[in-house]
C-alpha positions as CSV (number, residue, x, y, z in Angstrom):
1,X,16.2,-8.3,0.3
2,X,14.1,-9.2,-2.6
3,X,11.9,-12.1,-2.2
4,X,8.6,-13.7,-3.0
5,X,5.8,-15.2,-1.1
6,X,4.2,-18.7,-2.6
7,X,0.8,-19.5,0.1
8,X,-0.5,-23.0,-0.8
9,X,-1.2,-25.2,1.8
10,X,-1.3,-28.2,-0.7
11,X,1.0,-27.5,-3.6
12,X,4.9,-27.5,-3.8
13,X,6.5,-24.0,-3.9
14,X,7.7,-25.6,-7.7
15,X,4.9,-25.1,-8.8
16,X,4.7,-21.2,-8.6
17,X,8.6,-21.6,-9.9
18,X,6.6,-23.1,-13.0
19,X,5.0,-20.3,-13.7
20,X,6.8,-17.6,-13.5
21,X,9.2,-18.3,-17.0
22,X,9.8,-14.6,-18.0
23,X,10.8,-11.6,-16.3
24,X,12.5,-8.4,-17.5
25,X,14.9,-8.3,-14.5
26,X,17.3,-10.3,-13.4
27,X,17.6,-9.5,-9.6
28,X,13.3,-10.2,-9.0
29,X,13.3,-13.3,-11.4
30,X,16.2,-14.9,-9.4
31,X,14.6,-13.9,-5.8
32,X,14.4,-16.9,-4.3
33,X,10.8,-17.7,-3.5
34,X,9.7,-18.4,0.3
35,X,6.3,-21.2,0.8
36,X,3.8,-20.3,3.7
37,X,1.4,-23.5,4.2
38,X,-0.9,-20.8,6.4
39,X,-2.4,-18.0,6.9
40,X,0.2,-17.5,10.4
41,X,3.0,-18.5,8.4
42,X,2.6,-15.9,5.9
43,X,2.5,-13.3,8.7
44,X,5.6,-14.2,10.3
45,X,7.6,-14.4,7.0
46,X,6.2,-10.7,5.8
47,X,6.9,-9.6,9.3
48,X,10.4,-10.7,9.3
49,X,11.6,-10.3,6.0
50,X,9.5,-7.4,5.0
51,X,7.0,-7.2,1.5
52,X,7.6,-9.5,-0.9
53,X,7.9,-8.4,-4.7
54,X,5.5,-11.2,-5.3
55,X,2.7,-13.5,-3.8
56,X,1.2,-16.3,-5.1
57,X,-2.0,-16.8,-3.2
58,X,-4.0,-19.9,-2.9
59,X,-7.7,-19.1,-1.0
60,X,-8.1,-22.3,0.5
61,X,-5.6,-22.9,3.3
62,X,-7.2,-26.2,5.4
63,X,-9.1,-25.6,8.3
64,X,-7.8,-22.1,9.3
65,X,-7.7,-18.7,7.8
66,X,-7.9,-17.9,4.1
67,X,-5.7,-16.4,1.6
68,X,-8.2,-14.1,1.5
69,X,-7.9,-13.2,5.3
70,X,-4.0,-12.9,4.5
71,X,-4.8,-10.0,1.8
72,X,-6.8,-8.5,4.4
73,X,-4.5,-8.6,7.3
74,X,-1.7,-7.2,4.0
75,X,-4.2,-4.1,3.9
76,X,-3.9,-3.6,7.1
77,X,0.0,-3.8,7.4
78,X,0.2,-1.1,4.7
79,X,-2.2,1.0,6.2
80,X,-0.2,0.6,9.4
81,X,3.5,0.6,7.9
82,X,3.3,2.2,4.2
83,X,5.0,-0.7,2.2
84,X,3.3,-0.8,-0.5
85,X,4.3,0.8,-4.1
86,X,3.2,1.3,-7.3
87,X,6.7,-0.5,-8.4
88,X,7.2,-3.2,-5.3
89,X,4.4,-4.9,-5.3
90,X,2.5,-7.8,-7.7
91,X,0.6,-10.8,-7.4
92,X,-1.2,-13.7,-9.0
93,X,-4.2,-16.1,-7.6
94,X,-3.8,-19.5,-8.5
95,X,-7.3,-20.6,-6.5
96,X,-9.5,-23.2,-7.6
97,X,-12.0,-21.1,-5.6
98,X,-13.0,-18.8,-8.4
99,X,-14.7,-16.9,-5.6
100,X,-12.6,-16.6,-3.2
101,X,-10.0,-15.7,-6.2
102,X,-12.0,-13.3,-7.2
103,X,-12.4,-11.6,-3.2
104,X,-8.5,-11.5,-2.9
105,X,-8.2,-10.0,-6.4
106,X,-10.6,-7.6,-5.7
107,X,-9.7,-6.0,-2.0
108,X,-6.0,-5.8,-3.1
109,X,-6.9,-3.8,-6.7
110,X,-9.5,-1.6,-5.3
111,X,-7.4,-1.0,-2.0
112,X,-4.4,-0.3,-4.0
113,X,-6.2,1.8,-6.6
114,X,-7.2,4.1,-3.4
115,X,-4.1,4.2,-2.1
116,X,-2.3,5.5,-5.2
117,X,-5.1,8.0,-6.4
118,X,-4.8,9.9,-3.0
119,X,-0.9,9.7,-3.2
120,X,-1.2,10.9,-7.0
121,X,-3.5,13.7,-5.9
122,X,-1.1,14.9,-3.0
123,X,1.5,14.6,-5.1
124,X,-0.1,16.8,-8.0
125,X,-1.1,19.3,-4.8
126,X,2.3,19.2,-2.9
127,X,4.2,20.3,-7.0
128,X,1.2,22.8,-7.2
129,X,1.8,24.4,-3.3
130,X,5.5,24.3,-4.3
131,X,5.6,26.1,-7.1
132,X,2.6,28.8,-6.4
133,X,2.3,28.5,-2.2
134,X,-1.1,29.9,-1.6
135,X,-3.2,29.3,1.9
136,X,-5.7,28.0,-0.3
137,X,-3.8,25.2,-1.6
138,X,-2.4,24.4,1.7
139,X,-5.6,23.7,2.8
140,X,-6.7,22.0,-0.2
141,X,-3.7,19.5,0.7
142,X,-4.9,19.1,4.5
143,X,-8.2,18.2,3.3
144,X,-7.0,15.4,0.6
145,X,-5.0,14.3,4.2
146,X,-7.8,14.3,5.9
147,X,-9.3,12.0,3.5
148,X,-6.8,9.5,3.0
149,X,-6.4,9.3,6.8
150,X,-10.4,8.4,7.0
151,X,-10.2,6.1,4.2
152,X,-7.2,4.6,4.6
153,X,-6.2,4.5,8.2
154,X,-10.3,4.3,8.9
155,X,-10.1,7.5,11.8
156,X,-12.7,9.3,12.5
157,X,-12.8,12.3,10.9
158,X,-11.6,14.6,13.9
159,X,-8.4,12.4,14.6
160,X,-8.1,12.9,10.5
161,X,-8.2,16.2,11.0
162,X,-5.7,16.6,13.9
163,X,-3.5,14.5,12.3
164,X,-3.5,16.2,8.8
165,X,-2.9,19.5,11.2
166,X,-0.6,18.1,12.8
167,X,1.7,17.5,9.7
168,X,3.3,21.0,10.2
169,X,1.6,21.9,6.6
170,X,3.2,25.5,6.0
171,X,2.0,28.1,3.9
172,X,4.1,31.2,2.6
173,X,3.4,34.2,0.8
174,X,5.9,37.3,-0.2
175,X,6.0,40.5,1.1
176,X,6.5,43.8,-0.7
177,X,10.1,43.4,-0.9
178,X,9.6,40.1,-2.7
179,X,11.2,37.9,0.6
180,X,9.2,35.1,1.1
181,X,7.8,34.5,4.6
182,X,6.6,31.2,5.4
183,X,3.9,29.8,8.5
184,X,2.2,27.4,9.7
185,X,-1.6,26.9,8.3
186,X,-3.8,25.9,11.1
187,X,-7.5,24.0,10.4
C-alpha cells in the first residue's frame, strides 16, 4: 500500500496536501496521506503499514520526542528490516527549526548515501564474481560485507565477519576439462 507520512504536531495534514501540487505519477500523488501528532504515533503507523513513499517532517513535536528522534529511530528500522530504496523513499522538512531541519536532513542523506554506496559496490562486485568467479573476488565481496555490516548494522567487526562468512559466499573455478566446479570460500 502506497502511502505518506505528514508529522506535525501543530499543523493540519492540509497543509502538506498544499504542497505537494505536481507529481509524475498518478498512483504516489493520489496516496492518501496519514498525520502523526508524535514521535509514538509515527512508529506505530510505519510499523503497521510499512515505509511510506513520503514524510513530511516537522522537528518540534511538544514536549516529547523530535522529528529528528523519528529519523533516527527510521535508521534504525532499515538497518534492522532493509526498507529503504533508492526509488521508495523521499522526504521534505517543513521545520521552523532551521537546525533541527537541518539534523533530520542530514542523518537521512548521509545515512542513505552509505547505504546505497555499499549496495552499489556489492552490486558492481557480485556482476564482476559472476562473470569472472575468482577466490580473490569472493573475498573482495566478504570484505565490502564485512563493512557494511560494521557500518550499518554497527557489529563489531568479528560478528561482521561471521556473518559475511556465513552468507554461503561461493567461489568456482574450471577444471581442465572446462566444467566448472564451485565451493564455499571460508575467511
Amino acid at each position: 500500500m502506497l502511502w505518506k507520512l505528514y508529522l506535525d504536531d501543530m499543523r493540519p495534514v492540509e497543509f502538506a496536501r498544499d504542497l505537494y501540487i505536481y507529481c509524475d505519477d498518478d498512483e504516489k500523488f493520489n496516496a492518501p496521506w496519514h498525520q502523526a501528532h508524535n514521535f509514538g504515533e509515527a512508529v506505530a503507523l510505519v510499523e503497521t503499514l510499512g515505509l511510506p513513499i513520503q514524510i513530511d517532517f516537522d522537528h518540534d513535536l511538544g514536549d516529547g520526542p523530535t522529528g529528528f528522534d523519528f529519523a533516527k529511530w527510521l535508521v534504525e528500522y532499515d538497518q534492522e528490516h532493509d526498507v529503504i530504496t533508492q526509488d521508495n523513499f523521499n522526504w521534505t522538512v517543513h521545520s521552523v527549526n532551521p537546525e533541527g531541519a537541518n539534523n533530520i536532513d542530514a542523518l537521512l542523506k548521509s545515512y542513505l548515501k552509505v547505504k546505497f554506496a555499499f549496495s552499489e559496490l556489492i552490486e558492481l562486485v557480485c556482476k564482476y564474481c559472476d562473470e569472472k568467479a575468482t577466490c580473490r573476488v569472493c573475498r573482495l565481496h566478504q570484505f565490502i560485507r564485512m563493512l557494511e555490516f560494521i557500518f550499518l548494522k554497527k557489529m563489531t567487526p568479528k560478528k561482521a565477519a561471521k556473518m559475511a562468512n556465513d552468507e554461503n559466499l561461493y567461489c568456482s573455478k574450471q577444471d581442465e576439462a572446462g566444467d566448472e566446479e564451485r565451493y564455499r570460500i571460508a575467511v
